[in-house]
DOLO-51136 format. One record per residue (C-alpha): residue in one letter; x, y, z. Coordinates in steps of 0.1 Angstrom, whole numbers, padded with zeros to 4 digits, always signed. Last residue first. Layout:
BEGIN
AXYZ;...
This chain:
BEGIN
X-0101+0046-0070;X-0106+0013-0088;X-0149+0017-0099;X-0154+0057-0091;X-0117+0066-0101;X-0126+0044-0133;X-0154+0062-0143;X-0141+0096-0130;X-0111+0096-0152;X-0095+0130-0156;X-0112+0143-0126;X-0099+0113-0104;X-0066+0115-0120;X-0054+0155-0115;X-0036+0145-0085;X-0011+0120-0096;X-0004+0143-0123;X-0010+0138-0159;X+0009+0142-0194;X-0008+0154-0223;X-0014+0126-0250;X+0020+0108-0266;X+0045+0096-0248;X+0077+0099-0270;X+0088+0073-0288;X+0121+0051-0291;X+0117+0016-0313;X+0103+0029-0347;X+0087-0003-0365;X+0111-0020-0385;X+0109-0051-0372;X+0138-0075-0359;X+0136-0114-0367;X+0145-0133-0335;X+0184-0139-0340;X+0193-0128-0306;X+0163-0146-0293;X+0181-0175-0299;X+0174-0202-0323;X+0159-0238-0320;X+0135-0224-0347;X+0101-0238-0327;X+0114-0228-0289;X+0130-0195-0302;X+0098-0187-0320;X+0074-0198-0290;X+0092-0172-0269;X+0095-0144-0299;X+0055-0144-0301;X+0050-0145-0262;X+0080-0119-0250;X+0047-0089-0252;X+0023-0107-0239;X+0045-0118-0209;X+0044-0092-0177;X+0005-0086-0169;X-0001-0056-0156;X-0034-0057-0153;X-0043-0075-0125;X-0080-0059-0113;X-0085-0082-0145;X-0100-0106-0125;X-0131-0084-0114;X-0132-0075-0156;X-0125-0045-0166;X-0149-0032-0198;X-0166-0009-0186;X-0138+0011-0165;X-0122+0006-0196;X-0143+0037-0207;X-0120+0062-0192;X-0093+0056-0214;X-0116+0068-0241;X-0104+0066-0280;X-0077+0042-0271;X-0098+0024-0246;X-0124+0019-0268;X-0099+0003-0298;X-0084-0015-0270;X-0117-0032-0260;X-0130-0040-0289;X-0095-0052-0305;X-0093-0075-0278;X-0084-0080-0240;X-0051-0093-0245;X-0042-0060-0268;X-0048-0044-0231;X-0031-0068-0215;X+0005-0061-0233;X-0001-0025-0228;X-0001-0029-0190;X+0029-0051-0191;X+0047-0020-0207;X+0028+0002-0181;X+0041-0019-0154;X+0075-0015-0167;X+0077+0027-0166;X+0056+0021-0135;X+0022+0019-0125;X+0003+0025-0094;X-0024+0014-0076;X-0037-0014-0111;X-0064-0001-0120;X-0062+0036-0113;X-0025+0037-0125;X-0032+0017-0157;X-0057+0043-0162;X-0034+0070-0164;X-0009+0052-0186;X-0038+0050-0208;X-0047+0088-0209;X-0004+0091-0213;X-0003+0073-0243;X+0019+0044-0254;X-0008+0023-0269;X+0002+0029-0305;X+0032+0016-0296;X+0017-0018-0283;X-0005-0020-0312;X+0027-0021-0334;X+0042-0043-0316;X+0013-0066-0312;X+0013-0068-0349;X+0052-0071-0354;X+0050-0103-0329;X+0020-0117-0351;X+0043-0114-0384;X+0070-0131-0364;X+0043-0157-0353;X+0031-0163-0390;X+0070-0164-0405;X+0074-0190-0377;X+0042-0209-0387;X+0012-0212-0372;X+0008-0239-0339;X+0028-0229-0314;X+0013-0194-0319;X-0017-0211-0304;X-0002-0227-0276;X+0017-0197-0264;X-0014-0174-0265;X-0032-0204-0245;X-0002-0197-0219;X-0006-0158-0216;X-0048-0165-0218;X-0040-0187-0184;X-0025-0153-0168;X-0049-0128-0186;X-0083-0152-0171;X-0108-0143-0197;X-0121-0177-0198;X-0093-0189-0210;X-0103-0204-0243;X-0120-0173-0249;X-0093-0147-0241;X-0062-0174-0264;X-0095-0176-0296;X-0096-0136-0295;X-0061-0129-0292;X-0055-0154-0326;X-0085-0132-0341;X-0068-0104-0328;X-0036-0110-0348;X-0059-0131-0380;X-0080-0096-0385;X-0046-0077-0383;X-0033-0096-0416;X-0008-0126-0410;
């Protein structure tokens, strides 16, 4: 699977749920259910990937204006949403954090959103049989440093006055 069938896949689950990220989690699950296994561990290393990427501290930021608060876990389920949202989206909001203040929907005033990132080895397990033990590892670098210039509690209304003026 190439990066234009990963978000075309995240595309078809937004759509088909109406943009809900709790019904998209289980129209995710359908879809992968029906590609391959070799296509849903190449889908797993491609939210992976995007999910890495997304570890910066401008979008842990906005996950705490969104959502009140975000944790070390919240901003893992945070990521996962983001990629939900689409390659649009998390393209903007990798360039401007700020700008997802755009792009929110009223229902996505939830977004931390624990699954997106089990999803892919989920539907593996439950088409192999196997455990998630044996779920196919990547080789994509596991520990990472924030990246971006860390933030205060503080300092977030100047840093991101869109989305302090919409969530703040």
């Amino acid at each position: 699977m190439d990066q234009a069938g990963f978000w075309s896949i995240i595309d078809k689950s937004r759509e088909a749920a109406g943009g809900d990220p709790y019904e998209q989690l289980e129209t995710l699950g359908e879809l992968l259910s029906e590609i391959s296994p070799d296509e849903v561990v190449s889908f797993d290393y491609h939210l992976s990937a995007y999910h890495a990427r997304a570890y910066h501290w401008d979008l842990w930021g906005a996950a705490y204006i969104i959502g009140g608060g975000c944790s070390d876990d919240g901003f893992m389920d945070f990521r996962g949403w983001l990629i939900s949202r689409g390659e649009k989206v998390y393209e903007a909001a990798l360039s401007n954090a700020d700008s997802l203040a755009g792009f929110v929907e009223d229902h996505d005033g939830e977004c931390q959103v624990e699954g997106y990132q089990y999803i892919a080895s989920q539907v593996w397990e439950e088409m192999t049989g196997k455990s998630h033990d044996d779920f196919p590892a990547h080789d994509l670098p596991n520990e990472q440093e924030v990246a971006g210039k860390p933030w205060e509690e503080e300092e977030l209304d100047a840093r991101f006055p869109e989305l302090t003026e919409r969530f703040g």
